[in-house]
Every structure is written in structure tokens, then in C-alpha cells.
C-alpha positions as CSV (number, residue, x, y, z in Angstrom):
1,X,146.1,-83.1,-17.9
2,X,143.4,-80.5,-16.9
3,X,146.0,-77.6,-17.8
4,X,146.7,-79.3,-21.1
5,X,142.6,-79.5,-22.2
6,X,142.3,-75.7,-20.8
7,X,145.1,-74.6,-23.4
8,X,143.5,-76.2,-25.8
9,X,140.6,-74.8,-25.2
10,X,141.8,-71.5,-24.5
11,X,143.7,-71.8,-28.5
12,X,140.7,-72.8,-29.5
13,X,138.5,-69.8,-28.1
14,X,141.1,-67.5,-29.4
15,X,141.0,-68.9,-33.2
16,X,137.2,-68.9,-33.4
17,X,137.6,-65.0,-32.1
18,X,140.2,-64.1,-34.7
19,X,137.9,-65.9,-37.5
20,X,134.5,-64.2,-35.8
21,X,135.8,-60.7,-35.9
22,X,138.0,-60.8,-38.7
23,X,137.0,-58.9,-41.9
24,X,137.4,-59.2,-45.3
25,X,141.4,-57.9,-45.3
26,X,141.9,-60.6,-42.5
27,X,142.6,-58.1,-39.7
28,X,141.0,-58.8,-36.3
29,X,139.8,-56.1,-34.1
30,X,139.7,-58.3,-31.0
31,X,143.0,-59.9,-31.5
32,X,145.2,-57.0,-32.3
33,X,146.4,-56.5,-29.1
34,X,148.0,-59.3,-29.2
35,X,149.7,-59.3,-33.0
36,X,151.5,-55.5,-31.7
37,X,155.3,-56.0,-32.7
38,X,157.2,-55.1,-35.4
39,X,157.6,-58.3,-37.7
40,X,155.0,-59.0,-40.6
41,X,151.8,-60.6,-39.6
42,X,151.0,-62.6,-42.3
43,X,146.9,-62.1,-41.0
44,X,145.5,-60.5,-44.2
45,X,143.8,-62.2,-47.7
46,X,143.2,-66.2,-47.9
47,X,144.1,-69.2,-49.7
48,X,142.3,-71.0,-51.9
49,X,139.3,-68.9,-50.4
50,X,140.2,-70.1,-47.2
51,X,140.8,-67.8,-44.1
52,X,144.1,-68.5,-42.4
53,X,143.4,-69.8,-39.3
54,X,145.8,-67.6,-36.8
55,X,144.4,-67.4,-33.1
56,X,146.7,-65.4,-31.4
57,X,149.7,-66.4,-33.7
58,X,151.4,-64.3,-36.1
59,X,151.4,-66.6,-39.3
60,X,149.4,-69.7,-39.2
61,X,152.6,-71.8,-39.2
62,X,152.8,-71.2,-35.9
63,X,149.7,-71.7,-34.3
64,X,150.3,-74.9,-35.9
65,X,153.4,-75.4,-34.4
66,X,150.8,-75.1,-30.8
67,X,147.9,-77.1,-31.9
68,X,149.4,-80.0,-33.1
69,X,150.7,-80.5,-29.8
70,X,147.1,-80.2,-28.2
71,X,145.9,-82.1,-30.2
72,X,147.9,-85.2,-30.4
73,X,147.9,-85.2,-26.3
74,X,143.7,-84.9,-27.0
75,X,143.7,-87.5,-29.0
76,X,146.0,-89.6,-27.0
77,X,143.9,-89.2,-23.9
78,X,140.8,-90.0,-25.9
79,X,142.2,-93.4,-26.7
80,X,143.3,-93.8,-23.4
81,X,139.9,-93.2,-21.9
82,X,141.0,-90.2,-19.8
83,X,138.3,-87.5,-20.0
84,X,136.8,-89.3,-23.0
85,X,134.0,-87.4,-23.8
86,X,136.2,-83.3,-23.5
87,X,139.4,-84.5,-24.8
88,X,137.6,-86.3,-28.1
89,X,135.9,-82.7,-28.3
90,X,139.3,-80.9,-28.0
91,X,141.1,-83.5,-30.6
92,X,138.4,-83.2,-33.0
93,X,138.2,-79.6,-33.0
94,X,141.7,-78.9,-33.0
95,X,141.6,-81.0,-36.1
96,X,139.7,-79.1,-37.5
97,X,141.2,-75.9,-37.5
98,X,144.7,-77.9,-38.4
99,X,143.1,-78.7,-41.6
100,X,142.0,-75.6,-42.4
101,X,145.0,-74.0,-41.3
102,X,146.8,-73.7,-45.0
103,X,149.6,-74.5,-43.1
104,X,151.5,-76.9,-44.6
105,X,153.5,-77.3,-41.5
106,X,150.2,-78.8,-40.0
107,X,149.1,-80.6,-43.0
108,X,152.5,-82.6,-42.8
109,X,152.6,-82.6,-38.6
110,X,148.9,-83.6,-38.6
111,X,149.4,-86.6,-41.4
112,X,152.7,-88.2,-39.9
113,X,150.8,-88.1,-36.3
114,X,148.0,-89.4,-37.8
115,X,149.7,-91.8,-39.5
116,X,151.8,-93.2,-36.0
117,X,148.3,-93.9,-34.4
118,X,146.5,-95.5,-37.2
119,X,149.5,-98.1,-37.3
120,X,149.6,-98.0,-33.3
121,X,145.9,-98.8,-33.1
122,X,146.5,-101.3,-36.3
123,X,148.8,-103.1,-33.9
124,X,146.8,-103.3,-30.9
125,X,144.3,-104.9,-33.1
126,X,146.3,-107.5,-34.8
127,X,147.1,-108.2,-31.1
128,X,143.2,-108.3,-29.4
129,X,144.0,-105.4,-27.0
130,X,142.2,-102.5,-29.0
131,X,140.1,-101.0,-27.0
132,X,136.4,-99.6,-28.2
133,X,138.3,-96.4,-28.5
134,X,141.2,-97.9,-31.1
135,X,137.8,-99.3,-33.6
136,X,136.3,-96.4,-33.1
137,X,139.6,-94.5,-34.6
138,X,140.2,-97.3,-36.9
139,X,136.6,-96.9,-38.1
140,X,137.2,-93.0,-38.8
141,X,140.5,-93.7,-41.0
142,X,138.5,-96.1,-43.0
143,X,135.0,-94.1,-43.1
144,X,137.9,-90.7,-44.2
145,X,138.2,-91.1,-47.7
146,X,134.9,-92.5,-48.2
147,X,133.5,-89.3,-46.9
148,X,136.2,-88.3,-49.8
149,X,134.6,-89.4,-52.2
150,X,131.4,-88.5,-51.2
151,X,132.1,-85.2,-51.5
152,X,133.9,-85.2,-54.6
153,X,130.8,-86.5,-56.3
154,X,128.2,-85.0,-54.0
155,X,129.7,-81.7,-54.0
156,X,131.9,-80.6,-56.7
157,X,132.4,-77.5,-56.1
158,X,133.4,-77.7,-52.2
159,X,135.9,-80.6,-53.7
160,X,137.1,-78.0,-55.9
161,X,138.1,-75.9,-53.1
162,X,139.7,-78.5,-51.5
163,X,141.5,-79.0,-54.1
164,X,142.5,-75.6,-54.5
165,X,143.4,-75.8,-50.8
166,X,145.8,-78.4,-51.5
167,X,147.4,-77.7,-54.8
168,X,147.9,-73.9,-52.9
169,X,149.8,-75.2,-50.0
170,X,151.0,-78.9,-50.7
171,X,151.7,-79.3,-54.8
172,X,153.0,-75.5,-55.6
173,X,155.0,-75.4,-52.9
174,X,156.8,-78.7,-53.7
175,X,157.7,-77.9,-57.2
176,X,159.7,-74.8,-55.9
């Protein structure tokens, strides 16, 4: 457990370094060392005004491939009560950078995991074992597009770049 929540905070450190130090091309200075071979690092511009999110990947597929794994086992401890209070922390920071990945790998790995606990915690509900933890997530699937909408109407022009976001990564790519 501990050297799980120490990757994922060591993947974590790493991304907010690469975003820190990049600059406007999207090259880090700090994280170069590691991005040395001789493929294409796809590190440069943004999507949808976004920054790729990268850490101490070469294309922001794959650190998604590595955070989606850290942070279903975060949020998995979480409900489980083990190291509440770090592994929430982790799993909620981790989702964070998953969503502003403009991966679509993690948009799709991040909604179908998502998706499995909402409707594991659903059924511990229907059945009186949910813990305090499984409401608490239950609560955040409901209160998610409320927020939604709350920012759609609150603040148009950060719904626009979500939007953007999206149609970038999601809509365009499934018409091809």
C-alpha cells in the first residue's frame, strides 16, 4: 500500500514539475533529462488551451496509462477506509490531472472506472452496507453535473473551454 501512495505521489510531483517549468512551446527544462531518446515527444503546444499534462511521460497517453492505475487503487483505498485522509488526497489529485490530461485514453479509462464504482457503491446502498465513504462518493456523482451546470451558466467562458477540451479530444476524434 505505502509503495503504491509514494508513486502516486512521486507521478504527481513530477507532473506539477513539468507544468511549473514548462514554457510556452511546452518544453520543460527540469524534465528533459528524462524525455532523452529518439522517438517524438509529443511535449510542445496545447489543446483547447490546455497544457498536456505529461510528467515524465512522453505523450500524455501514457502517463495516463500510469495514473489511472493510481488512482483507482487511491480511490479504492479511500472507500475502504485504509489511509483515508492521503489516499482521498492522492485519488482526487490524480483526478485531476486525468481530466486535464487531453488524453482521451484517460477520459475513457477514467469514466468506465468511474462508472464501475458509482454502480458498486449504488449496490452497497440498495443493500444497507455503504459505508460513510460510499454516500460520501455517491454524493460527489450527484453534486458533478450540478457543479456542471453551475459553471456553464456561472462561467461561460471557462464552459467554453471545456467544451473545446472535449470536442478537441472526444467528438473530432470519433468522427475520424
Amino acid at each position: 500500500v505505502d509503495a503504491v501512495l509514494t508513486s502516486g505521489a512521486a507521478l504527481l510531483a513530477l507532473v506539477f514539475a513539468d507544468l511549473a517549468t514548462s514554457d510556452d512551446s511546452g518544453s520543460s527544462s527540469i524534465l528533459s533529462w528524462l524525455r532523452n531518446a529518439n522517438y517524438r515527444i509529443l511535449d510542445g503546444g496545447q489543446i483547447a488551451g490546455f497544457k498536456r499534462v505529461l510528467g515524465p511521460f512522453a505523450e500524455a497517453g501514457a502517463y495516463s496509462y500510469a495514473a489511472i492505475g493510481l488512482y483507482a487503487f487511491s480511490l479504492s483505498l479511500w472507500l475502504d477506509g485504509v489511509r483515508p485522509r492521503l489516499s482521498a488526497f492522492l485519488a482526487l489529485l490524480l483526478a485531476g490531472t486525468l481530466l486535464l490530461s487531453t488524453s482521451s485514453t484517460a477520459y475513457l479509462s477514467f469514466a468506465i472506472f468511474s462508472l464501475l464504482i458509482l454502480c458498486e457503491t449504488i449496490g452497497r446502498s440498495l443493500s444497507t452496507r455503504a459505508s460513510r465513504r460510499d454516500l460520501q462518493y455517491l454524493g460527489m456523482a450527484i453534486l458533478a453535473p450540478l457543479l456542471a451546470s453551475v459553471v456553464a451558466v456561472c462561467a461561460p467562458a471557462t464552459w467554453a473551454s471545456l467544451v473545446a477540451l472535449f470536442e478537441a479530444t472526444i467528438a473530432n476524434k470519433l468522427e475520424s
